[in-house]
N, C-alpha and C positions, 0 to 999 in steps of 0.2 A: 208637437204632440203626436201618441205614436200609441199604437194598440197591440192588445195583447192576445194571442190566440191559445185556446186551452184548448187542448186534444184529449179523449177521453174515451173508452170505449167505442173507438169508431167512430164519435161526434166531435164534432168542434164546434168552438162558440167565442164568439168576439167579445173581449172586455177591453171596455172604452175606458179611459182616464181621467181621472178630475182634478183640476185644477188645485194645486197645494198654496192652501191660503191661510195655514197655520206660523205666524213666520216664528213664535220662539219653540214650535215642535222641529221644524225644521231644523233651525242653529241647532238642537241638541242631538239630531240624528245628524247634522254636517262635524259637529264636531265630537260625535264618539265615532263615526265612520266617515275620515273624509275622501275615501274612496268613492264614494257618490260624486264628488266631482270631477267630471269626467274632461282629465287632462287630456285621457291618448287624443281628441279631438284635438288640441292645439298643436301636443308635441307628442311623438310617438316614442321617443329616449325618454320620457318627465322620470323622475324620482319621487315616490310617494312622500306625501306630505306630513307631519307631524305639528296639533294644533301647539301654538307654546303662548296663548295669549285669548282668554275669553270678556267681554267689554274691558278690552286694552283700553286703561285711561291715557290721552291725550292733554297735558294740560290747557293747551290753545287751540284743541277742535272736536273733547270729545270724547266720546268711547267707541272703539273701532269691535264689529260686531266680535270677530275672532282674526287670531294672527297665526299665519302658521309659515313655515321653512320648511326647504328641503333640503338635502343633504349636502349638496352643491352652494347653500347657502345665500338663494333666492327666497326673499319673502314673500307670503303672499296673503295680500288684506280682502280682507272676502264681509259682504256688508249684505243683510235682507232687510229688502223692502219690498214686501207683498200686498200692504196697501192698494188697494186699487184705486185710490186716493191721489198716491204719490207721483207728485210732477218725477219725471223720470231724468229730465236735464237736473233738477236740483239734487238729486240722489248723484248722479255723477258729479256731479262740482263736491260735494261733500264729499264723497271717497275719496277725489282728489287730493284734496284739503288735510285729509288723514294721510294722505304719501308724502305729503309737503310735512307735517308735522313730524310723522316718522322719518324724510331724510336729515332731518335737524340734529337726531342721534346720534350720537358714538358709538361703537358697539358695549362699550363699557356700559353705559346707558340703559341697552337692548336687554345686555345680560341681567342685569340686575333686576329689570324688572320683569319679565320671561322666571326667573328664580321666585322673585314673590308669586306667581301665580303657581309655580311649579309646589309650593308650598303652603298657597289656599284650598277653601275647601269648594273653588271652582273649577281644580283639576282633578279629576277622579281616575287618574292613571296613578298609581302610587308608585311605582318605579322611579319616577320624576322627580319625585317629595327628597327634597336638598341637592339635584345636579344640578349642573352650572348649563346651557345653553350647549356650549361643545359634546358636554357627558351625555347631556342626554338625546342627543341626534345621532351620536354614536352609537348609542343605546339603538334607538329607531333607526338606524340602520343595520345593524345587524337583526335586529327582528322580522325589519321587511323581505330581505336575502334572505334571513333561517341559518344565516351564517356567522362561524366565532370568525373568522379571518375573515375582515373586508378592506378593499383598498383606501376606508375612509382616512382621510387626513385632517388634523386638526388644525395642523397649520393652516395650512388651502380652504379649510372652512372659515377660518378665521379672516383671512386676507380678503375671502370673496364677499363675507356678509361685510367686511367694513368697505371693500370696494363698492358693494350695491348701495349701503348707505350712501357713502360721499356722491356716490353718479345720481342716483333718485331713481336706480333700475331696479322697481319691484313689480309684480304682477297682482293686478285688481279685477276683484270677481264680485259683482252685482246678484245676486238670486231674486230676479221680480216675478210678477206677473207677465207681463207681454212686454213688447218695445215694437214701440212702429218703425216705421222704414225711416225719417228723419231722425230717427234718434239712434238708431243701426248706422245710420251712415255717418253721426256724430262721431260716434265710439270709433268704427273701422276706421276716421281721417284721426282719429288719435292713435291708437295702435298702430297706425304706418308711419308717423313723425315725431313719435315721444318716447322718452326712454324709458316709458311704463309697458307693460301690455293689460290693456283693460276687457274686460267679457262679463256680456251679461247671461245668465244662465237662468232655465226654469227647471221646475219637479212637478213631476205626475207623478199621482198617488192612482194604485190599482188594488183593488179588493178582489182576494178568490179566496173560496170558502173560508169567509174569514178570518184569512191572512191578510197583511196589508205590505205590499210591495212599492218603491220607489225608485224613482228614474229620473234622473237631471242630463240636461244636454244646453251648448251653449248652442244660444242665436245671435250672436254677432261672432261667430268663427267660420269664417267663410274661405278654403284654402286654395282657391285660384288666387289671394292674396299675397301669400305668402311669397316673400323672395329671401334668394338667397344676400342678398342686400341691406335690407330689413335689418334691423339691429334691434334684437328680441330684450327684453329685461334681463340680466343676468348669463345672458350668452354672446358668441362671438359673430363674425360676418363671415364670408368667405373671404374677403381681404382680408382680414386679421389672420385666417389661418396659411394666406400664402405669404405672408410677413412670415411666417413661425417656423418654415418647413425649411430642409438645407435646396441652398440655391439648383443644385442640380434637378431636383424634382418640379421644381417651376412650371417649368414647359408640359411636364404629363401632366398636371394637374388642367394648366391652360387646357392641352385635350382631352381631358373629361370634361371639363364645363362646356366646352363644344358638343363635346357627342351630348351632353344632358338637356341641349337646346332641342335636341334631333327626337327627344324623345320622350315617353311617357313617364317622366319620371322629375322626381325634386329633390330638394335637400333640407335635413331636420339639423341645425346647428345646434349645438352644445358648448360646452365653456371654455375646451378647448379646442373639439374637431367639432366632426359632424357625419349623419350617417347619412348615405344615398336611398330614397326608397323609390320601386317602380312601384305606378299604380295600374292595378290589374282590377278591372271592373270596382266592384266597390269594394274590393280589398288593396291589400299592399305589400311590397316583399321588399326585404333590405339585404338585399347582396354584400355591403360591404359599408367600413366606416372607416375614414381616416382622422389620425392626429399628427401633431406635432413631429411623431419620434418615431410613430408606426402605422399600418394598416391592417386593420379586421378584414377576413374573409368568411364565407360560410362553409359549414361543412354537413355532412351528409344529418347528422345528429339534429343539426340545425333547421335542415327541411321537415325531417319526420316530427320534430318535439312543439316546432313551432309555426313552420309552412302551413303543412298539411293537415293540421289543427282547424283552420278557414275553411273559409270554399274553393279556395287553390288549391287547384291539385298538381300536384308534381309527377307527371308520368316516369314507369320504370325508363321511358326511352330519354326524356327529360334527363335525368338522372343517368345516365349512362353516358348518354352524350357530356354530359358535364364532366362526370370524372376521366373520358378518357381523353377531354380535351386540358383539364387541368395536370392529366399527368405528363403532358408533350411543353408545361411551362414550366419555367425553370427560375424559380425554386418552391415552388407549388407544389412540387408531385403528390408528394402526402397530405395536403390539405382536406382533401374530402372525406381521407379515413380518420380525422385527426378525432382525439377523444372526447374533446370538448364542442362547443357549437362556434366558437368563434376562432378557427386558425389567428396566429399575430405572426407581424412578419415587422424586424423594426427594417428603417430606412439605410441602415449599416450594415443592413443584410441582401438590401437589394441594389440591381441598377436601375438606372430610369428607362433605358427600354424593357426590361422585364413586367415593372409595373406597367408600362403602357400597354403590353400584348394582353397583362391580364384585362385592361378595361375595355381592349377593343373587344377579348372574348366574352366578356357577361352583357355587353350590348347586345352582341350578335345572338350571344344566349336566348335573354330577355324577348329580342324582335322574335327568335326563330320559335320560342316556347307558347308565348302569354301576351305579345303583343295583339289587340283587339283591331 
């Protein structure tokens, strides 16, 4: 729970939050905005969510509040129970119980019924009204981006949702009241040993001149947790991605996870890399991302549009230091001035000592910039 300060000629005034104990107001503001749920807290890469399923019948457990996918092709069953009433162990078993029922599915299955909703009059997105599950994520992917050209693939969507079906790798989201500390610590020894990820979430509802504002945040996402280890619902580990990478890059990779031991920093996996972020007081910065075939870098575009947005500041010396230490690496030089925010460099393009100078440099970066 978290308050809100209004400034105002001079004055300010504290508005305190109350408790949202509406549970089918809420479902109807979680699913015409489900940007309320606040992913970047688990996963700083997430892909917004699109709902494709409201009281999704279950033959054998049920109606599952709402269902929703991302573009990646990770499901995720999201259930309110704001009762204050509600044993909170039995609301978990029952979510449960709904991921067990949904991995039973086909995607053929999935589709079909995501389609009848997409053509009741329980979906009020009319765009939807007769696409098939692929069409219309495509759809919601290019509206999320703003863009007609997106790398979505339908294959890869395809392959991924029937891989999360067949494994039972989907992601569960609770919206209660409160959770005590045994039932926090139920949920987190699930999330570290199951192929779900489960989180309970709340909303605060705040009143200024009445307007009515809302805010959800999860209490069992606690990220001294996270390892790169960890085998997330619908993502990879960092073994998986040094199975994926050509044999010569092995060994630098082994020396970043060394140097990442050294330092204030982790790693956000994704389905098939994953990004590095350093944490800087209560924010965060992502130097770079690796895949399979290539490496993301940052570039100057990328400080000013998205850095320095925060409360990180990136000094002109910051920044000068950078580029003139990027342009003495080879084959970097141009990366800073590059026109987009994320220089790419594939693995055909580099050597392995190359990438290893750039990791020793954004460590040394990192320490010499913003290390606290």
């Amino acid at each position: 729970m978290g308050y809100l300060v209004k400034i105002s000629e001079g004055k300010s005034e504290i508005i305190k939050p109350e408790s949202f104990d509406k549970e089918i107001t809420l479902q109807e503001i979680v699913k015409k905005h489900p940007e309320i749920i606040p992913l970047e807290e688990i996963d700083e890469e997430f892909d917004p969510l699109l709902i494709i399923g409201r009281e999704f019948y279950l033959e054998k457990a049920g109606s599952i509040d709402l269902l929703a996918i991302d573009t990646t092709g990770l499901l995720t069953i999201i259930e309110f129970k704001l009762d204050k009433n509600s044993k909170m162990r039995e609301v978990i078993a029952q979510t449960i119980e709904y991921s067990a029922n949904v991995w039973e599915m086909s995607y053929d299955v999935l589709d079909n019924k995501v389609q009848e909703y997409f053509n009741s009059n329980r979906c009020e997105i009319k765009e939807l009204k007769n696409k098939t599950l692929v069409q219309a994520v495509r759809w919601h992917d290019k509206k999320t981006k703003n863009e007609e050209d997106t790398e979505f693939s339908a294959e890869e969507f395809i392959k991924n949702v029937s891989s999360n079906l067949q494994k039972g790798e989907f992601r569960l989201i609770i919206f209660c009241d409160k959770v005590d500390a045994r039932t926090k610590r139920a949920v987190e020894y699930l999330n570290l040993l199951s192929r779900f990820d489960i989180y309970c979430a709340s909303t605060d509802e705040y009143e200024v001149e009445g307007k009515k504002f809302f805010k959800s945040t999860f209490v069992t996402a606690d990220r001294t947790k996270i390892s790169k280890e960890k085998k997330y619902a619908g993502k990879i580990t960092f073994d998986d991605f040094m199975k994926s990478i050509p044999n010569e890059f092995i060994e630098v990779f082994n020396f970043l996870d060394e140097k990442m031991k050294e330092t204030n920093g982790y790693y956000v996996m994704g389905t098939k890399g994953f990004a590095v972020y350093f944490q800087i007081g209560i924010e965060k910065m992502r130097p770079f991302a690796a895949y399979p075939n290539k490496v993301e870098l940052i570039s100057e575009n990328f400080i000013e549009q998205d850095i320095n947005k925060k409360t990180i500041v990136v000094t002109d010396d910051a920044k000068k230091n950078y580029e003139e230490n990027m342009s003495k690496l080879n084959p970097f030089q141009d990366s800073f001035k590059h026109p987009g925010k994320y220089p790419t460099y594939k693995f055909s393009q580099l050597k392995p000592n190359e990438l290893m100078d750039y990791f020793n440099f954004i460590f040394e970066w990192n320490n010499r910039w913003f290390k606290e």
